[in-house]
C-alpha positions as CSV (number, residue, x, y, z in Angstrom):
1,X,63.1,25.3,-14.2
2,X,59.9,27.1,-14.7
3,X,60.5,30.5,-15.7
4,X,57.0,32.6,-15.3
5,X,54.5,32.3,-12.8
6,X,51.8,31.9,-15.2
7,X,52.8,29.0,-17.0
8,X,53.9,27.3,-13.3
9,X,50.2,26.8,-12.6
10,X,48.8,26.5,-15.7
11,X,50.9,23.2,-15.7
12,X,50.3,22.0,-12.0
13,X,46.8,22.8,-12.5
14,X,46.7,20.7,-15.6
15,X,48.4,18.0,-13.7
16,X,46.1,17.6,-10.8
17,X,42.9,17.2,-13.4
18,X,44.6,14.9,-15.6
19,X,46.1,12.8,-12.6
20,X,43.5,13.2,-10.2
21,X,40.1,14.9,-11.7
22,X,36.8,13.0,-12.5
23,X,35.7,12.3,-15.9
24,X,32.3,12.7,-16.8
25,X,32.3,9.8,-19.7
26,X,29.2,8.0,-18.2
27,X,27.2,11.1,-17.9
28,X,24.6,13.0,-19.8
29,X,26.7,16.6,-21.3
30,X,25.5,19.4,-23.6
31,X,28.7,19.8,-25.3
32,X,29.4,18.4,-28.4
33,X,31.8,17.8,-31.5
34,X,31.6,19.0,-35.2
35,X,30.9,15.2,-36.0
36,X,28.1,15.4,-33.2
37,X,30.2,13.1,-30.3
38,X,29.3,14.1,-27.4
39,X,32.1,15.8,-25.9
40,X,33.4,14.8,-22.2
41,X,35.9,15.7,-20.2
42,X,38.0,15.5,-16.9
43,X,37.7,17.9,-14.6
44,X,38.7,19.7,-11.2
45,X,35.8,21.2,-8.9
46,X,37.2,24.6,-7.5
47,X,40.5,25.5,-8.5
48,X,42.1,28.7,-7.9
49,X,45.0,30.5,-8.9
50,X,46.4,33.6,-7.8
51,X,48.5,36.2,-10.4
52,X,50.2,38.9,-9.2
53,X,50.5,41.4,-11.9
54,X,53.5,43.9,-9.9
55,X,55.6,40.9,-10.3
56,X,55.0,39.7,-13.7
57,X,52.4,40.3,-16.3
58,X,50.4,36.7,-16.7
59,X,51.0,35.1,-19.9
60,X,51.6,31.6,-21.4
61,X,54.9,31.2,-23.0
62,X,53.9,27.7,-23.5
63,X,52.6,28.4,-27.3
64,X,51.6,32.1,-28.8
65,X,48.7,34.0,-27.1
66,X,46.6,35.8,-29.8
67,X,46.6,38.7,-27.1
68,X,45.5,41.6,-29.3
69,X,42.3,40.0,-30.4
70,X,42.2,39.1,-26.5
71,X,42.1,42.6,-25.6
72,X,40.0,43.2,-28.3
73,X,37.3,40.6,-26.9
74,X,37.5,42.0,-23.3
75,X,36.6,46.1,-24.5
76,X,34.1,44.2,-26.9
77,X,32.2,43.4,-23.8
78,X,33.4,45.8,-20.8
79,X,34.2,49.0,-22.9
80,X,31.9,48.7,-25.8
81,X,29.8,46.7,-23.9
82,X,28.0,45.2,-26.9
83,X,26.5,41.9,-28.0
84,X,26.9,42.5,-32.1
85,X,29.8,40.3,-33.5
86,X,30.4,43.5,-36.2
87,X,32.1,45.1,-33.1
88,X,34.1,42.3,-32.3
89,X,37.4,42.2,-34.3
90,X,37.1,38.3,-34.7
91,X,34.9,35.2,-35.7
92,X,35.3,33.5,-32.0
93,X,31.8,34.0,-31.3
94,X,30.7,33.2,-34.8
95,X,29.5,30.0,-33.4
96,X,26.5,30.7,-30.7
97,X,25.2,34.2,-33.2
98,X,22.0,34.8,-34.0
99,X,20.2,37.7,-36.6
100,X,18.5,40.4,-34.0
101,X,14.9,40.5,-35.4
102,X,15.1,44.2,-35.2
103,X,18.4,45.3,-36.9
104,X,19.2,41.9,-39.0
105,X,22.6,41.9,-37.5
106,X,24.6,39.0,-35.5
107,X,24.3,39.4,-32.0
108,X,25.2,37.1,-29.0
109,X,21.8,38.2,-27.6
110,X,21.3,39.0,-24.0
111,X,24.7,37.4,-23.6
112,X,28.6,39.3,-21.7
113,X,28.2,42.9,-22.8
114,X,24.0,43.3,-23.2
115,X,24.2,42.9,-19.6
116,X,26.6,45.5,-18.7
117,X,25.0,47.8,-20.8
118,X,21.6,47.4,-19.1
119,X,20.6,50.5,-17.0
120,X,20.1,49.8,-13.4
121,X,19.1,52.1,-10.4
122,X,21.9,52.5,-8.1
123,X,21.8,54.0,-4.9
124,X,24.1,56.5,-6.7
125,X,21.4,57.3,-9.6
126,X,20.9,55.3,-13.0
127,X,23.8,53.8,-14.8
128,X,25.4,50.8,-16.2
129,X,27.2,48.4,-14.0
130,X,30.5,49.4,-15.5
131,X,30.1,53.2,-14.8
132,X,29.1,52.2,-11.4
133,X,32.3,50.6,-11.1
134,X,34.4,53.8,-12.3
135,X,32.1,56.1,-10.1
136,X,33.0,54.0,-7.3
137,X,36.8,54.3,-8.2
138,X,37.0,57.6,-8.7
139,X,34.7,58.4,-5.4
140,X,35.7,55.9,-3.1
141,X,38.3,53.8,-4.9
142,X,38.7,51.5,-0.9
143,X,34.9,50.7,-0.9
144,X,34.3,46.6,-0.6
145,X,31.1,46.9,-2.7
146,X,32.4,46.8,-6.3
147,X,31.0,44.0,-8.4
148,X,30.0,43.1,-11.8
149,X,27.3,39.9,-12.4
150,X,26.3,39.2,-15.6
151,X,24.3,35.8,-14.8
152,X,21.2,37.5,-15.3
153,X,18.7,34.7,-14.2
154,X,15.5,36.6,-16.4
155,X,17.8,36.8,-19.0
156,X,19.3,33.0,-19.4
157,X,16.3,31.6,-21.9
158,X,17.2,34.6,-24.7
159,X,21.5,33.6,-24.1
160,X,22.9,31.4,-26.8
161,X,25.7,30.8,-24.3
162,X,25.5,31.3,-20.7
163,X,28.2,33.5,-19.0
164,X,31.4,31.3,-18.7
165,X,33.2,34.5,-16.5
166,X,29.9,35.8,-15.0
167,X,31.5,38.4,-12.1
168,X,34.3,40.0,-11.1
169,X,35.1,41.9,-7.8
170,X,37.0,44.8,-6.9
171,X,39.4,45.6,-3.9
172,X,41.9,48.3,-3.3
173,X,44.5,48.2,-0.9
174,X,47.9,49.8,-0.2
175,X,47.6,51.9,-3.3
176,X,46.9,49.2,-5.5
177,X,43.6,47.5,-7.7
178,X,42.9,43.8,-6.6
179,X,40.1,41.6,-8.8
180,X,38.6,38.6,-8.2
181,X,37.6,36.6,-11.5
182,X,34.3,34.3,-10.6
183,X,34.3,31.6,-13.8
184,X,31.8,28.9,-13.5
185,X,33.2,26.9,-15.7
186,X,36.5,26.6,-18.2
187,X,38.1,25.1,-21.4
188,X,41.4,25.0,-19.9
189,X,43.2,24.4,-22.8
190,X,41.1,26.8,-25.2
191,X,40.4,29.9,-22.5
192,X,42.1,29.5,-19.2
193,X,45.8,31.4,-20.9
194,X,42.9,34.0,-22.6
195,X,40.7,34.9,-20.2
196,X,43.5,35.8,-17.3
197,X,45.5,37.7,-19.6
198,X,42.3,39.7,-21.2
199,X,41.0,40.3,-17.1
200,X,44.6,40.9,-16.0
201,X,44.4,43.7,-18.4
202,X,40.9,44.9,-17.7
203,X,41.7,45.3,-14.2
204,X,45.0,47.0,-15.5
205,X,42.8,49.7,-17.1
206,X,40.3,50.6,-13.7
207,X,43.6,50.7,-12.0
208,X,45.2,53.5,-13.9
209,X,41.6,55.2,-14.2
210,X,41.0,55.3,-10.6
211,X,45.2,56.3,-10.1
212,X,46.2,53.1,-8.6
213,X,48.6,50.7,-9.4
214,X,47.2,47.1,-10.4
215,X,47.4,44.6,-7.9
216,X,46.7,40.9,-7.8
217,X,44.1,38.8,-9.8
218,X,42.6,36.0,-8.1
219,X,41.1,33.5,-10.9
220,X,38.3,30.9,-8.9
221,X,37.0,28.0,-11.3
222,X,33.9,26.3,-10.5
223,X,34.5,23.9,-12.9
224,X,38.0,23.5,-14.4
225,X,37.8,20.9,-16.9
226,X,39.9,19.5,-19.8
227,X,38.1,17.6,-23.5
228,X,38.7,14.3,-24.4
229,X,40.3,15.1,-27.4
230,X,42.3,17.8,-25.8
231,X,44.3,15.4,-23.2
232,X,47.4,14.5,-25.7
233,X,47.6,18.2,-26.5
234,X,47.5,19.5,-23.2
235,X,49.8,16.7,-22.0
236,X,52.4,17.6,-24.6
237,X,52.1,21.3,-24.2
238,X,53.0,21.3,-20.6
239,X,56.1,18.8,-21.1
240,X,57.7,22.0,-23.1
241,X,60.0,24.6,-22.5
242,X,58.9,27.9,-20.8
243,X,60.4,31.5,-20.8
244,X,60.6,34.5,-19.3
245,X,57.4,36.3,-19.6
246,X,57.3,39.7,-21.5
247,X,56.9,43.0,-20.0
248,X,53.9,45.2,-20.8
249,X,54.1,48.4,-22.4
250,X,51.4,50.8,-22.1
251,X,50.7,54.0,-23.7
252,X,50.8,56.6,-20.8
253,X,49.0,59.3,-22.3
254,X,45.7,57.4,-21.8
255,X,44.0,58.0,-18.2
256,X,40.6,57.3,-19.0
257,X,39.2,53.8,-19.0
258,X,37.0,54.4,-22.3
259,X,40.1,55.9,-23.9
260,X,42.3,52.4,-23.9
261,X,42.2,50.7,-27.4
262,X,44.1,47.8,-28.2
263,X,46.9,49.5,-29.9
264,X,47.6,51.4,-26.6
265,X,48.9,48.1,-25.4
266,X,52.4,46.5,-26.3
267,X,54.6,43.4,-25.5
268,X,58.0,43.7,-24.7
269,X,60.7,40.5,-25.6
270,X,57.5,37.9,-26.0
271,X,59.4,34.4,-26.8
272,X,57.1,31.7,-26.7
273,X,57.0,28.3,-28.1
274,X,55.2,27.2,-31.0
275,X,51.5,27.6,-32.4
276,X,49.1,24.4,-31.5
277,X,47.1,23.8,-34.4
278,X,43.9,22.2,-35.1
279,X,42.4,22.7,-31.5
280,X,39.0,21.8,-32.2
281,X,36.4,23.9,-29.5
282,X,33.1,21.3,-28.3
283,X,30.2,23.6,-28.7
C-alpha cells in the first residue's frame, strides 16, 4: 500500500513514461554526458499532477530529499531574486555560471531570479513581478490575474539555461492559496521530488502573507522525460517501500513573505528510504 500521495504519482507517472513514452534515441538532443554521449531519454508529452497541500505536505519518501538546500534554491530566486551563485547556499548551478563582466562574480545571467527582479510598469505603478504578486494578495487576494513568466523571449540569447519552471499562477478560493506550476520540461528523476516540494512551499509562504490557508498545487509538464542512464534507477526506486509523509512545521511568528528563511521551516517524523548515489545530471 502506498502510503503518501506524493510518492503515489511520482511512481504511476514513472510507470506510464517507461511503459508507454517515446524515446528520442534517433533524434538530434542538446543534452549531453560528462563523457560527451549524447544524452536521450523517454518521455511523456503533458503530464499533470495535482498535490493538495491541507491533506498532506508533498514529499518523496522514496529516498532523502535535500529539502533545506531546496528551500534555499526557491528564496534564491523568488525572495532574493538573484542570479549570483554566492547567494545560493549550494553548487547545483555551478554548472551553467558564468563571471559577470561587471562585478567578476558567478552569475546565471539573465536566467530564474534576474527576471523577477526586473522592474516592470504595472497598471498598479512600477515593481517587480513578485511584489506585484504580494500587492495583489494583500489588495485583492480573489483576483484571477496573478502570474509570474520568466521566459523572457529578449532575454533567451544572454541564459545559460533556459527556464525549466518558467510561470506560475495564482488562485484563491474558499479562504485558501491555489498555484499552478507551468514546467516546460523535467528531469524526473533529478527535479520532479525538488521542484514540487520547493513550489509547495513558495506557495505556502504567499498564503500566510496574504492570510490564507494554502491550497492545492497543480504541477503541468510539457515535457516529462526520464535519461537513459537513469531508467534502472528510477525503475528500482519506485519498486521500494514508501511511508507516511512528514508534517511541516513552520515558525508562526513570521507573517511577511520576505521574512521566511530556511530555518523557519521544519520536518516532523521524516522516514524515508535510502540515499541514491552517483546520479549523474546530462547538461
Amino acid at each position: 500500500m502506498i502510503k503518501n500521495t506524493f510518492d503515489l504519482q511520482f511512481i504511476n507517472m514513472c510507470n506510464t513514461i517507461i511503459s508507454n513514452g517515446w524515446n528520442d534515441g534517433n533524434t538530434s538532443v542538446r543534452t549531453k554526458w560528462k563523457d560527451g554521449t549524447s544524452a536521450h531519454t523517454i518521455k511523456t508529452f503533458g503530464v499533470c499532477n495535482t498535490y493538495d497541500l491541507q491533506k498532506e505536505f508533498p514529499i518523496t519518501t522514496l529516498r532523502p530529499l535535500n529539502w533545506k538546500s531546496s528551500i534555499d534554491e526557491i528564496l534564491w530566486i523568488f525572495q532574493r531574486k538573484s542570479n549570483k551563485l554566492k547567494d545560493l547556499n549550494s553548487k547545483i548551478w555551478t554548472s551553467w555560471a558564468t563571471k559577470s563582466v561587471e562585478s567578476n562574480e558567478l552569475t546565471i545571467n539573465k536566467s530564474y531570479g534576474y527576471q523577477l527582479a526586473r522592474k516592470i510598469n504595472f497598471p498598479e505603478g512600477e515593481m517587480d513581478q513578485v511584489d506585484w504578486i504580494l500587492h495583489n494578495l494583500k489588495t485583492n487576494p480573489y483576483n484571477r490575474r496573478m502570474i509570474t513568466n520568466i521566459f523572457n523571449h529578449d532575454d533567451l540569447k544572454d541564459m545559460p539555461l533556459y527556464p525549466c519552471a518558467w510561470s506560475v499562477s495564482l488562485c484563491a478560493s474558499n479562504g485558501a492559496l491555489n498555484m499552478v506550476l507551468n514546467q516546460r520540461s523535467q528531469d524526473i528523476l533529478v527535479a520532479n521530488s525538488w521542484n514540487v516540494f520547493q513550489y509547495s512551499i513558495l506557495l505556502t509562504m504567499f498564503a500566510i502573507h496574504a492570510g490564507l490557508q494554502p491550497g492545492k498545487l497543480l504541477h503541468v509538464i510539457a515535457d516529462a522525460h526520464i535519461y537513459d542512464r537513469h531508467i534502472p534507477i528510477v525503475q528500482e526506486l519506485i519498486q521500494r517501500e514508501t511511508f507516511k509523509p512528514p508534517t511541516l512545521i513552520i515558525n508562526k511568528d513570521i507573517k511577511n513573505y520576505y521574512d521566511f528563511k530556511v530555518e523557519d521551516f521544519q520536518l516532523e517524523g521524516y522516514n524515508h528510504g535510502k540515499s541514491v548515489h552517483n546520479i549523474e545530471v546530462a547538461i
